[in-house]
C-alpha positions as CSV (number, residue, x, y, z in Angstrom):
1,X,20.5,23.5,-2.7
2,X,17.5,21.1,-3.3
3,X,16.1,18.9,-0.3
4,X,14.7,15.6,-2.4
5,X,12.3,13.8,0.3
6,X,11.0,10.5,-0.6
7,X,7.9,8.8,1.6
8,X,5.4,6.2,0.7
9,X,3.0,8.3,3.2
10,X,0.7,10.1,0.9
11,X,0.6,12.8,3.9
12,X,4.3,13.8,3.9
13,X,4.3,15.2,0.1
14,X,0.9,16.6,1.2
15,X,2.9,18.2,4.4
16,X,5.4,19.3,2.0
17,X,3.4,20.8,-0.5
18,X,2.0,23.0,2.3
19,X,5.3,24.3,3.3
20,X,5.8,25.8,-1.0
21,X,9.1,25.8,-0.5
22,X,11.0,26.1,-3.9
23,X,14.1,23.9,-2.7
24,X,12.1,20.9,-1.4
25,X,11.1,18.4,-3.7
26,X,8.7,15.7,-1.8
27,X,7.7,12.8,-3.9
28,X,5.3,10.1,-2.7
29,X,7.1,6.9,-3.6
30,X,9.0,4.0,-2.6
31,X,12.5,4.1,-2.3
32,X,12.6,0.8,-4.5
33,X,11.2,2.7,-7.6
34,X,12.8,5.5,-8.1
35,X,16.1,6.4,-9.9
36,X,18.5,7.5,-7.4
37,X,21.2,9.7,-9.6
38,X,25.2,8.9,-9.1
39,X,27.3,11.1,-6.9
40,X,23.9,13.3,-6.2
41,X,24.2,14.2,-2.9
42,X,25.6,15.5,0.0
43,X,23.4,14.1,2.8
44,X,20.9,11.2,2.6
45,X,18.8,9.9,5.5
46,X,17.5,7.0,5.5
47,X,16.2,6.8,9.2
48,X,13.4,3.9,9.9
49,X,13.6,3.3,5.7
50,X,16.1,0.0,4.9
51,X,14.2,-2.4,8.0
52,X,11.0,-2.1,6.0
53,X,12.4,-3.2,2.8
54,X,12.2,-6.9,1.9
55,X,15.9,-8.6,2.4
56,X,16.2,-9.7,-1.2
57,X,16.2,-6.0,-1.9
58,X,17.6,-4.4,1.2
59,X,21.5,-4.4,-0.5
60,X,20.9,-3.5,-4.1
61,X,19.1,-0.4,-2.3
62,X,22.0,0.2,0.4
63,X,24.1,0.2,-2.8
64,X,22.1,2.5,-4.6
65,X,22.0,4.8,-1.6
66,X,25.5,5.0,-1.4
67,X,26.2,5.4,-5.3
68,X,24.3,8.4,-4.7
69,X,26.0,10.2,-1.9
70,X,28.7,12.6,-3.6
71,X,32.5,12.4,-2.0
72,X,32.6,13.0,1.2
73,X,28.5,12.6,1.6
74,X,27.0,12.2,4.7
75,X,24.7,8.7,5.1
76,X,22.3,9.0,8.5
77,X,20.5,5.9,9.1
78,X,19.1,2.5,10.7
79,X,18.7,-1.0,10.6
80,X,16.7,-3.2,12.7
81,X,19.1,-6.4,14.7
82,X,18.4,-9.7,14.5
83,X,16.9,-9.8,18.4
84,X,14.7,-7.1,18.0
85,X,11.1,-7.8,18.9
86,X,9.6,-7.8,15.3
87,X,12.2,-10.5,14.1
88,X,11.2,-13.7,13.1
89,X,7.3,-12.5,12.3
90,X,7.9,-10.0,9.9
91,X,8.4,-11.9,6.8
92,X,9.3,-8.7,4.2
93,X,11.6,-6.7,6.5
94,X,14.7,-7.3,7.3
95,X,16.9,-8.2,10.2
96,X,20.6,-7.7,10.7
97,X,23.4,-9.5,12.6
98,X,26.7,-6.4,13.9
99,X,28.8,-8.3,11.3
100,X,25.9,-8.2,8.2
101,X,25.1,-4.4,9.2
102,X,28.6,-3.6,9.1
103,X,29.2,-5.4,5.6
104,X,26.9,-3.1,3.8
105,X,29.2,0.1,4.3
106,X,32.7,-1.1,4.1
107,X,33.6,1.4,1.6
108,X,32.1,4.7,3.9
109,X,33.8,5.5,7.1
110,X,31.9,5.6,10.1
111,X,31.6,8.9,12.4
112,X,29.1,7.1,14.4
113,X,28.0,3.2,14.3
114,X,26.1,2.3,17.3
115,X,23.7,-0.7,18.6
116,X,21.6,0.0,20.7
117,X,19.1,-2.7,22.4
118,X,15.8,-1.8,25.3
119,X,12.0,-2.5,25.4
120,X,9.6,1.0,24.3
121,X,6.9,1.3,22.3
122,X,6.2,1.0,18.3
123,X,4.6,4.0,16.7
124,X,1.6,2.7,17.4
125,X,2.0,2.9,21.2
126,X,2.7,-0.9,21.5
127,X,4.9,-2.4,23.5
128,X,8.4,-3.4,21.5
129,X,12.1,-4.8,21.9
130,X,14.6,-2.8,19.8
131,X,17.3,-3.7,18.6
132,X,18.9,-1.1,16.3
133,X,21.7,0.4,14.3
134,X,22.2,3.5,14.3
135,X,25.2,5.0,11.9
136,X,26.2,8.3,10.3
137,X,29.1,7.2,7.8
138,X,31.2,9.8,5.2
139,X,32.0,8.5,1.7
140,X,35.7,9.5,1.1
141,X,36.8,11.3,-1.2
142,X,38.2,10.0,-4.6
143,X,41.9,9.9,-4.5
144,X,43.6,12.5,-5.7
145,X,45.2,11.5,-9.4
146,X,49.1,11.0,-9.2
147,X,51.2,13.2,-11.0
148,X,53.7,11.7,-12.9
């Protein structure tokens, strides 16, 4: 099994690199520009990834994410609500009503989809208002051809 880990942090391929494992792949690009191969795998997180792309290409990747995940795949992630404390001065992320989050995965089926909304702090020890999304979702499986 192969672990492909995609970051636009120069330090997390760096990280990886260290760690010479033969399974994990770490590439030092942006989500937006690479090829993401149909039905590839089993598991893909994108945690604190799909807020911090631009909304005019937030669903063509949510789509490509889930072309990606093989039957029943596993899709870990977040999105950012429309209250959170970075909406409205953030001009190329993106901010989601329930409904809009929800619309995106129609076709997985949730194990977990939760919002979640309280003040904390931003990575850089700021004070912030979240308002997230938080969802593990299974792609089914392809029906099963009938038999005639």
């Amino acid at each position: 099994m192969t672990v492909d880990a995609v970051d636009t942090d120069p330090l997390t391929a760096k990280l990886a690199a260290r760690l010479g494992h033969p399974c994990l792949n770490a590439m030092h690009e942006d989500v937006r520009r690479i090829a993401i191969p149909p039905a590839a795998y089993a598991l893909i997180v994108a945690i604190h990834v799909l807020p911090f792309l631009p909304r005019v290409e937030c669903s063509a990747i949510i789509s490509a994410i889930i072309n990606g995940l093989a039957d029943d795949g596993i899709l870990c992630g977040t999105l950012f609500g429309v209250r959170d404390g970075w909406a409205g001065n953030r001009a190329l992320m993106t901010f989601v009503s329930k409904s809009e989050a929800a619309s995106y995965f129609t076709h997985l089926l949730p194990i977990v989809f939760s919002e979640a909304e309280y003040d904390g702090i931003d990575a850089h020890d700021r004070p912030k208002h979240w308002h997230v999304f938080r969802f593990i979702l299974r792609k089914p499986s392809c029906p099963a051809p009938t038999q005639a």
